[in-house]
N, C-alpha and C positions, 0 to 999 in steps of 0.2 A: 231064678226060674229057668229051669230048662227050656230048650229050643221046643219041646213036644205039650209042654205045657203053656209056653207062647202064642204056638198056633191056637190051642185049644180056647184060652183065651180069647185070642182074635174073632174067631168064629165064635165066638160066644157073642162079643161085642155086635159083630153082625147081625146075629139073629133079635139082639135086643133093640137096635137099632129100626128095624124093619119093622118088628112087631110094636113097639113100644110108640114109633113116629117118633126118636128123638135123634140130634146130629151127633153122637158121643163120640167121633174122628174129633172134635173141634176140643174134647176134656182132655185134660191131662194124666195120661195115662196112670201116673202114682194115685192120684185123685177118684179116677174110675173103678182100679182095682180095691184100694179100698171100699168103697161104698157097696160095690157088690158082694165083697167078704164079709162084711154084715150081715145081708139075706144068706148068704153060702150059711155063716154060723147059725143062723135064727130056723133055718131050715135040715140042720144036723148033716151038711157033707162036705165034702172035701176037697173037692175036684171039679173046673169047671165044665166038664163033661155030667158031671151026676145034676151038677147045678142047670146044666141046659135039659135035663131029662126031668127035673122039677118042671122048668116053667111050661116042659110040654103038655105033663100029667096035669099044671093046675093054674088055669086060668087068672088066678085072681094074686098068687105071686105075682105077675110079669107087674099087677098095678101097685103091689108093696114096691117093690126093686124102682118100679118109677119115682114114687113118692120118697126113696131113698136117696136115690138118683138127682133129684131138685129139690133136698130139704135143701132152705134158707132160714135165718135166724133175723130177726128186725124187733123193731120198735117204735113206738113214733118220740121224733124229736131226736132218734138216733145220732149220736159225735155233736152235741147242743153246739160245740166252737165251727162245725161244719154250716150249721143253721143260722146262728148268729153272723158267718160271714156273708152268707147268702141276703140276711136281712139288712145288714149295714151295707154290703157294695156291689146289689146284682140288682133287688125286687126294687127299688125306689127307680131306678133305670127301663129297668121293664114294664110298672105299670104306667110310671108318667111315659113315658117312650112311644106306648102302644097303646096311651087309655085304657087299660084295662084289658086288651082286648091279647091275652097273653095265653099260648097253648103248650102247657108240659106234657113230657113221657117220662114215667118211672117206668124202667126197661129194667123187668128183673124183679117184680113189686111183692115179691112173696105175698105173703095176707093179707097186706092193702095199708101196711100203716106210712110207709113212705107219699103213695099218691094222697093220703089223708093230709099228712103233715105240709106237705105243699098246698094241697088246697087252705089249709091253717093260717099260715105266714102270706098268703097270697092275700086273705080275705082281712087279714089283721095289719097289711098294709092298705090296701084303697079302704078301710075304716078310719086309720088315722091319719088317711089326707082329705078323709071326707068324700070320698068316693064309692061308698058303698053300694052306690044303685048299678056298678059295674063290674059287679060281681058273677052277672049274670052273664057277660063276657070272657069270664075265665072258661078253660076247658083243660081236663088233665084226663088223659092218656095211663091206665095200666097196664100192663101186660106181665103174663108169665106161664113157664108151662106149666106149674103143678098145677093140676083141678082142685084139689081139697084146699090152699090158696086161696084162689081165685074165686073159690066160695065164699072162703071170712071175708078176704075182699069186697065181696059185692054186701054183704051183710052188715057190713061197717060195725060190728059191735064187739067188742075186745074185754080182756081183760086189765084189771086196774091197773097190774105189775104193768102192763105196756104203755104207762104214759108216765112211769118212772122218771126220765130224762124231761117231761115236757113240762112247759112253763107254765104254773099255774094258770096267770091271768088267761093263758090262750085254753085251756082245761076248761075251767070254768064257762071262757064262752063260748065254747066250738065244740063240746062232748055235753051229755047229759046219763047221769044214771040209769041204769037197764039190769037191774039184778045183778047178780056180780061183779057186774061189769060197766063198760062204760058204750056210749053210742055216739058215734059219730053222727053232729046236727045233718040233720035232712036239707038244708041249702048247701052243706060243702059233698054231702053224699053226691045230690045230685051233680054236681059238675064233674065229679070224677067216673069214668067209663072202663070198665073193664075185660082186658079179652087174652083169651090162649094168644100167647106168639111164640116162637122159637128163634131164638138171635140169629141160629147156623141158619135160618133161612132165606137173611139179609135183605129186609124188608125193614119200612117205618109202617104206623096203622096209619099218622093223617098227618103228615108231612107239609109242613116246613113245622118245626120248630122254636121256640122262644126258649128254650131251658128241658135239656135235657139230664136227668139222673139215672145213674146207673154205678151202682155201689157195689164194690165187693162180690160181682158176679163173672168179670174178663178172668179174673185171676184164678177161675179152673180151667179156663183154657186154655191149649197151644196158641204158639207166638201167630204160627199164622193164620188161626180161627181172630186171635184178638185184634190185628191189625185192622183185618176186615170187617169186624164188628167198630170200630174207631172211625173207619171210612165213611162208615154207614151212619155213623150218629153226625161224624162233620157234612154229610150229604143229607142228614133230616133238618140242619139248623139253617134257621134265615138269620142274612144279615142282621150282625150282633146279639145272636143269640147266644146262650152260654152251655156249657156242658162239664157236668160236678160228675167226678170220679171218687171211689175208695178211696183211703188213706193209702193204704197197701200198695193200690197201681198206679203204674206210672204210662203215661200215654207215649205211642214211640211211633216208627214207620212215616209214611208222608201226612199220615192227619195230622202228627204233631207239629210242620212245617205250615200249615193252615190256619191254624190257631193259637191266638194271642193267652199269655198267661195269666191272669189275673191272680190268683190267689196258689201261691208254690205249696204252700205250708196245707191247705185244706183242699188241692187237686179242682179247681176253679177255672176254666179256659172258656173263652170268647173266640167266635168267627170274626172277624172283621165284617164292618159294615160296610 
C-alpha cells in the first residue's frame, strides 16, 4: 500500500470511528482492512477515498460497514471440552462458594448463545445439588456492540443448527420449541441482561465479577488495546473469580501475573482469593 493510500486509509478509519461510535485504534489493522474491503466490494469501488464519499452520500452503508465491522460467529455449548471443564472444575466451586449467588459477563456475546449457555450449565448445577430455588440468585451480564445481536440476544429464540454442540439432556430442559427454531426457557432468559458496550471503553456493566467469558474477541486487537482489556476483566473479578478465554489467545502483560491458571489446555484462570 502506498504511503498516499495509507493516509487515505487512516482518515477513513477516523471518520468511521466518529460517526460509527466504535474504538477501531484498538483492531488490528490487517483485520480492519479487510472487513471494510467487503463493503468497498459490495458497494462497486476502489479506493478508500470513493469509499468515504459512499458513506457520506448514504446513510445507512456507515450501519452495513458497522454490522461488518462486529460480525461474530457463536453457538451455544460452543468448544463442549471448554464447557465441560468449566462444569467439572469452576461451577461446583462457585455455586457452593457463593450459594448460588454467582454474577457472569459474556463480554463480546454476539446473539446471546454464550450468556444463554452459561445461564444453562449454571442452572443444571444448583439442580443437581438440589439447589434450585437459587436460581434466582444467579445473574449474567451480556454485552456487545452489534445492535442486530443484541436483538436475537434479547429474544432468546435461535435456530436448531445453534444447539448443534449442546447436550441433549440440557436441550431438552432449558429450550423449548418455537417454529423453526428453539427458545430459550423464560427462567434462564430472565437472569440474563442485555446491553451495547464497547471493550475500547474500559468499563465493566456491574462489577465484581464471579466468572468472566470472553472468547475469540481480544484477538482482533492490538497488543495494547488487549492488555488493557485483560486489566479490566482482572479489575471486574472478585476474589476467586474465574476468567475463560479463546482457544486462540493467550493472556500476557501484568494481568497475567495476577492470575492463577487453572486450566492451560482450555485458557481457565482464577484471581486469587
Amino acid at each position: 500500500m502506498s504511503a498516499a493510500e495509507e493516509l487515505a486509509f487512516e482518515t477513513l478509519a477516523r471518520t468511521i470511528s466518529d460517526r460509527a461510535g466504535l474504538t477501531l485504534e484498538s483492531y488490528k489493522p490487517k483485520c480492519l482492512k479487510r472487513r471494510i474491503a467487503v463493503r468497498m466490494r459490495a458497494c462497486g469501488v476502489h479506493t478508500y477515498r470513493d469509499y468515504a464519499s459512499v458513506l457520506d452520500r448514504t446513510p445507512a452503508e456507515l450501519e452495513r460497514l458497522r454490522d461488518a465491522l462486529t460480525i461474530n460467529v457463536t453457538r451455544f455449548y460452543r468448544n463442549p471440552e471448554t464447557w465441560n471443564a468449566l462444569r467439572r472444575r469452576v461451577l461446583p466451586d462457585l455455586v457452593e462458594g457463593r450459594q448460588g449467588r454467582v454474577r457472569a459477563w459474556s463480554a463480546g456475546c454476539s446473539s446471546g448463545e454464550e450468556p444463554h449457555t452459561i445461564a444453562m450449565v449454571l442452572a443444571d448445577e444448583l439442580e443437581r445439588r438440589d439447589r434450585g430455588g437459587w436460581l434466582e440468585r444467579v445473574a449474567v451480564d451480556a454485552t456487545d456492540i452489534d445492535r442486530e445481536s443484541l436483538l436475537r440476544a434479547q429474544a432468546g429464540r435461535y435456530r436448531t443448527e445453534a444447539f448443534n454442540e449442546t447436550p441433549p439432556d440440557l436441550l431438552q430442559r432449558y429450550t423449548e420449541a418455537a417454529g423453526d427454531g428453539r427458545l430459550v426457557a423464560e427462567r434462564l432468559r430472565a437472569l440474563v441482561s442485555v446491553a451495547a458496550l464497547d471493550l475500547g471503553e474500559g468499563r465493566a456493566p456491574h462489577p465484581p465479577y464471579d466468572l468472566i467469558l470472553c472468547r475469540n474477541v481480544v484477538i482482533y486487537f492490538e497488543r495494547p488495546m488487549q492488555e488493557r482489556v485483560f486489566n479490566l476483566f482482572v479489575d471486574s473479578l472478585a476474589p476467586g473469580g474465574y476468567l475463560v478465554l479463546g482457544k486462540v489467545e493467550t493472556l500476557f502483560g501484568p494481568a497475567r501475573d495476577r492470575l492463577a491458571i487453572v486450566d492451560t489446555r482450555e485458557r481457565i484462570y482464577r484471581r486469587p482469593a
